[in-house]
N, C-alpha and C positions, 0 to 999 in steps of 0.2 A: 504838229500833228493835225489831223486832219479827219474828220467826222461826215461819215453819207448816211442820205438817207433816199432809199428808191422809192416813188410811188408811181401810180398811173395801170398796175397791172389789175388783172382781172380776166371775164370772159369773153371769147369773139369767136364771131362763126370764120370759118374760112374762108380766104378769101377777102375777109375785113381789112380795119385799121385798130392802129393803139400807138398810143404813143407814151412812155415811158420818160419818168425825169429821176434824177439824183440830184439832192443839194447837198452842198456841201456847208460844212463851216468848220472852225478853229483857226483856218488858214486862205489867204485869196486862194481861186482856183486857177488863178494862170500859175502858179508855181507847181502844176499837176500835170504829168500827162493821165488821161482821164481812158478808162475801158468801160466795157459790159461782156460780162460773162454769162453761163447760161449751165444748168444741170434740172438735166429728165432725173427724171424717178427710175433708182437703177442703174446710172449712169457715172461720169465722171462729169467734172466740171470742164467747159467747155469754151473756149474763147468765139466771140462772135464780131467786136469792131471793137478799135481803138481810136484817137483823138491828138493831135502832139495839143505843146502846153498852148500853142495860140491858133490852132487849128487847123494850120496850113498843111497839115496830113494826117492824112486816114489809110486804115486797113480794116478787113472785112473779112471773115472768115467766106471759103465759097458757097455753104449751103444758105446763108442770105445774101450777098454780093444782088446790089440789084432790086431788091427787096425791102432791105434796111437801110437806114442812113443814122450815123450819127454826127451831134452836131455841140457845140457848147457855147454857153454865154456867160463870159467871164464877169461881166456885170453884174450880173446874177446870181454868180456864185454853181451854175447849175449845168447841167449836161442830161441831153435828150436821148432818146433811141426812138425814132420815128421806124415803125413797125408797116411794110404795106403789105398785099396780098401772103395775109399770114396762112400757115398749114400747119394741122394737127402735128405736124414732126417739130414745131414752133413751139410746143408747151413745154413747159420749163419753168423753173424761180430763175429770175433775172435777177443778177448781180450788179452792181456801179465797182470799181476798184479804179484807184487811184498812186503813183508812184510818181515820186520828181525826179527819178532819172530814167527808169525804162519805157522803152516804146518800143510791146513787139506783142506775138499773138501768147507767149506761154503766163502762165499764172503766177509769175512773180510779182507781182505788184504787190506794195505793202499795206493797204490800208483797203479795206472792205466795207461793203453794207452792208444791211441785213436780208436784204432779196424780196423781189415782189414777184406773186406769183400767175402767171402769164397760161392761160386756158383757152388752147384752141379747139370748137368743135368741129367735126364734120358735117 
């Protein structure tokens, strides 16, 4: 089992940066493939990029494609979400989620964090 924890959120004007981490621990993180998910106020939860266990692939949902990048450092135990030219449509609690077999955009991943939350203004 496996234990996240997100920090790094807060507030940015548009147009900014932020960058966003999850550590993990109980277990290494290469036995992960590693996400970030995202839920507005009102919303559903929403997938945004994914990670396999050693990095050699990613997926991006399209309204950041371009924008976002994620990245991981299994040394580390940790996994980034490099945020650029962020938009109020960007505000959300961001999620870390974590599963050792799937890799894909839906919310089956088994193991969650508690979410940090992500204020974009205009």
């Amino acid at each position: 089992q496996v234990q996240l924890v997100e920090s790094g959120g807060g507030s940015v004007p548009a147009g900014g940066s932020l960058r966003l981490s999850c550590a993990a621990s109980g277990r290494t993180l290469s036995s992960y493939v590693m996400a970030w998910f995202r839920q507005a106020p009102g919303k559903g939860r929403e997938f945004v990029a994914t990670i396999s266990w050693r990095g050699g692939s990613t997926l991006y949902a399209n309204s950041v494609k371009g924008r976002f990048t994620i990245s991981r450092d299994n040394a580390k135990n940790t996994v980034y979400l490099q945020m650029n030219s962020v938009k109020p449509e960007d505000t959300a609690v961001y999620y870390c989620a974590a599963d050792d077999e799937y890799f894909g955009l839906a919310a089956e991943y088994d193991y969650w964090g508690q979410g940090t939350q992500v204020t974009v203004s205009s």
